[in-house]
TORGUBA-769252 format. One record per atom (N, C-alpha, C): residue in three letters; x, y, z. Coordinates in pm, whole numbers, plus 50000, padded with zeros to 5 digits. Atoms other than C-alpha are relative to their C-alpha. Layout:
alaXYZ;...
***
This chain:
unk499954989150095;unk873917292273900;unk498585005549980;unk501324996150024;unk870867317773886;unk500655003049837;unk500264993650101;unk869797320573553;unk498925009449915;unk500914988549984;unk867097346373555;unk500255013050108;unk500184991549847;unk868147377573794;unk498635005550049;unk501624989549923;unk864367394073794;unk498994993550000;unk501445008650030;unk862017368473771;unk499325001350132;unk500855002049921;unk858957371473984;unk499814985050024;unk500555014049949;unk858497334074143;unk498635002449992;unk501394999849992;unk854867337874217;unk499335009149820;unk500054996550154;unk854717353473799;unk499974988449934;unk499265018350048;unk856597319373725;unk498714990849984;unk501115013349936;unk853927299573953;unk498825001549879;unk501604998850149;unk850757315573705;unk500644996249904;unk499705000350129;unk852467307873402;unk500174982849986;unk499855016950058;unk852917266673474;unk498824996549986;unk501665002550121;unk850137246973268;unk499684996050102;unk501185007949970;unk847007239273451;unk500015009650121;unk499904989749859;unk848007266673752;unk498545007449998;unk501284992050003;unk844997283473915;unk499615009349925;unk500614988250083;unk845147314173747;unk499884998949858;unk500215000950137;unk845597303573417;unk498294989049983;unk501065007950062;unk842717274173395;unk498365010550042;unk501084987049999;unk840337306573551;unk499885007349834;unk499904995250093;unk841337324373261;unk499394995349920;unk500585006950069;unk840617298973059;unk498554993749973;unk501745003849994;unk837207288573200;unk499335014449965;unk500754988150027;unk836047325973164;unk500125001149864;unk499925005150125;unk837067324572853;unk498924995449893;unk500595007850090;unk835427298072719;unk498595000850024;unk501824995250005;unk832307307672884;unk499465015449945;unk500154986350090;unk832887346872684;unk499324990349899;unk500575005450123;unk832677321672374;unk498554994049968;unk501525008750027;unk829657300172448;unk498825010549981;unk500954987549987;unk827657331472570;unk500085009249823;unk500174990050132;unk828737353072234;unk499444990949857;unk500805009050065;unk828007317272022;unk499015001749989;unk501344999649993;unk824717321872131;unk499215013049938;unk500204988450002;unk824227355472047;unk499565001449799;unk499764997650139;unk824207371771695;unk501455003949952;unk498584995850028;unk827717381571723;unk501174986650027;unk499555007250002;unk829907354471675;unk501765000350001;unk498134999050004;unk834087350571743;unk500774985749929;unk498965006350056;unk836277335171540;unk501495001250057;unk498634996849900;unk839477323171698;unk500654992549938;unk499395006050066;unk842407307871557;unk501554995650117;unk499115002649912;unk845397293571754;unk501354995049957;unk498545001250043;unk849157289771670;unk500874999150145;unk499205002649857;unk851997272371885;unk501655000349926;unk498745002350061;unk855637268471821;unk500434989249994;unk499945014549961;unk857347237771772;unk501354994749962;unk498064997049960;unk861377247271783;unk499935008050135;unk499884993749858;unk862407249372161;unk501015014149992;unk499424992050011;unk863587277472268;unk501324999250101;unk498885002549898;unk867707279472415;unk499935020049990;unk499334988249993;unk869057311772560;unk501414999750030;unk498494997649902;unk872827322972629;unk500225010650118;unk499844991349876;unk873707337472934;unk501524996350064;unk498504997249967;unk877067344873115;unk500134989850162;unk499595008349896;unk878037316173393;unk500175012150128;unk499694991649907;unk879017329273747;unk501295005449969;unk498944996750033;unk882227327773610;unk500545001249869;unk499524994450135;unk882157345073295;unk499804991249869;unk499925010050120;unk881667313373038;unk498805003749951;unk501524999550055;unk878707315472774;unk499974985650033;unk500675015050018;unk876407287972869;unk498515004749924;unk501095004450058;unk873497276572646;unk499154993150076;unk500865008249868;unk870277269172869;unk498784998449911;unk501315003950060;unk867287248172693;unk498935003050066;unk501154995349937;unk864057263372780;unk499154988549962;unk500665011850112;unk862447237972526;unk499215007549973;unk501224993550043;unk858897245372415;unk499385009850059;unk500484990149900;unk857367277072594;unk498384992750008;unk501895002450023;unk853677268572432;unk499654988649936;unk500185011650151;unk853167231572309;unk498625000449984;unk501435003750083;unk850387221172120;unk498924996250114;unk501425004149932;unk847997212872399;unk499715013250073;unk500374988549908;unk848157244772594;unk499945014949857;unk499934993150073;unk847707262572261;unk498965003449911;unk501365002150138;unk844077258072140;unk498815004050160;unk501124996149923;unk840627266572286;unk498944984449949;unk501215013749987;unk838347231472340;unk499105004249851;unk500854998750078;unk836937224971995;unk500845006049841;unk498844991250137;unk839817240271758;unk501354988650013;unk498515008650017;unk842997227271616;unk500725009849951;unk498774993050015;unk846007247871670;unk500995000149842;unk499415001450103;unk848177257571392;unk501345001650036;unk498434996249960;unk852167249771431;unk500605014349923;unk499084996850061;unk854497272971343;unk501735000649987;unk498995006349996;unk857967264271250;unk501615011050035;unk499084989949938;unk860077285071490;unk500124995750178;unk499824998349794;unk860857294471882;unk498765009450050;unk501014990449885;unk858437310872125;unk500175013849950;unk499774984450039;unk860117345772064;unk500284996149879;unk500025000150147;unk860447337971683;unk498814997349925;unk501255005050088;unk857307327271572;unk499145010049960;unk500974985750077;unk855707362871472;unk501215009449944;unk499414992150084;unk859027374671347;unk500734995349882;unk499865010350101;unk858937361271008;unk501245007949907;unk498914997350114;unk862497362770752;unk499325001949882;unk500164998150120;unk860677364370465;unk498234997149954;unk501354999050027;unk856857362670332;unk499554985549926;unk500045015949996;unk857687322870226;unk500344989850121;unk499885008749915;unk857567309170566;unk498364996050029;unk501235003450027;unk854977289570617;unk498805007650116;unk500834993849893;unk853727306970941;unk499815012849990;unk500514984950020;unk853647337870805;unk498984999349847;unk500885007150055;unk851447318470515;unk499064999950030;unk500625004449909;unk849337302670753;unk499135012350083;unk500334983449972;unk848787340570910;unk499105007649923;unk500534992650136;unk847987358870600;unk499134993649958;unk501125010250043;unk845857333670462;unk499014998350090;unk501295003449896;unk843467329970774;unk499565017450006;unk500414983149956;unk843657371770821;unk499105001449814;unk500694998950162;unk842657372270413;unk498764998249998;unk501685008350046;unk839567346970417;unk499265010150107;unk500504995049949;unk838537367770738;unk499645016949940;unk499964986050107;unk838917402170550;unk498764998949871;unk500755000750125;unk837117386770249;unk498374998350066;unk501484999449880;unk833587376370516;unk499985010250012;unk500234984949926;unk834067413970607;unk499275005149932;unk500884995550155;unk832827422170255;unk499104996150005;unk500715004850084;unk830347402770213;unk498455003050068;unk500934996349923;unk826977407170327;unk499534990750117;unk500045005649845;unk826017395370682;unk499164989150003;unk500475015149986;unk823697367070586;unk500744993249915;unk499015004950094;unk826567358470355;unk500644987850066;unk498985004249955;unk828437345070646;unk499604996450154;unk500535003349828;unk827777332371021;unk501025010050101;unk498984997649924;unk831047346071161;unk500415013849990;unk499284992349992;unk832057384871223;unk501774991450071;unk498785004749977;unk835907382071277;unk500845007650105;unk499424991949888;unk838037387271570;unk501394984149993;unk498815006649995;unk841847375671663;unk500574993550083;unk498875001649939;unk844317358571858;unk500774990249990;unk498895002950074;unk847447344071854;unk500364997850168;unk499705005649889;unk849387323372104;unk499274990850147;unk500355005349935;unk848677303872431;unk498685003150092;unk501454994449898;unk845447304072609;unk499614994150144;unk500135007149891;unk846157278072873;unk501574992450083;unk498704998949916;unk849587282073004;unk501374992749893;unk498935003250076;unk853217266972880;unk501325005350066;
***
């Protein structure tokens, strides 16, 4: 039973953890950070993973819904940059930035890190070591 009709294989291949193209990524990366560390301009990075697998339904060859476990897309190790500690959030891969309500904790967790960074924005520049910059999700495959 295919259960993907369009998937690029060689798309697939970059996307498993530790694959060439991703740990490139990742080394350039981390050498953007060291280099801008050094600098006067400094990046702040923050990292969030999921940590409810994700299932999909899809239609058998012969018409039945089947339920297919993907599991975790992004776990906790392929979800942080050397030197940080990831923040869960309590959802699926495709659910975890689309929050039900403004009491989940990952949309908490969100707001609260975008806030304190907002509030450094104010303040005056020897106030603070860190101008602020974003991202969100995996940085080293999943």
């Amino acid at each position: 039973m295919k259960v993907f009709s369009t998937t690029n294989d060689e798309n697939m291949k970059d996307l498993k953890e530790r694959s060439g193209k991703l740990m490139n990524i990742n080394d350039n990366f981390y050498k953007f950070i060291k280099i801008r560390d050094q600098s006067k301009s400094h990046l702040n990075i923050v990292c969030f993973f999921e940590t409810i697998g994700t299932h999909v339904k899809r239609k058998s060859g012969i018409g039945l819904n089947v339920s297919i476990n993907l599991g975790i897309i992004v776990p906790k190790a392929s979800a942080t940059v050397q030197g940080l500690d990831p923040i869960p959030i309590e959802d699926t891969h495709s659910r975890m930035c689309k929050f039900d309500d403004q009491n989940r904790n990952g949309y908490k967790n969100i707001t609260e890190t975008l806030s304190q960074w907002i509030k450094k924005l104010h303040e005056p520049e020897a106030a603070h070591e860190m101008p602020v910059s974003l991202i969100f999700g995996s940085l080293s495959g999943g």
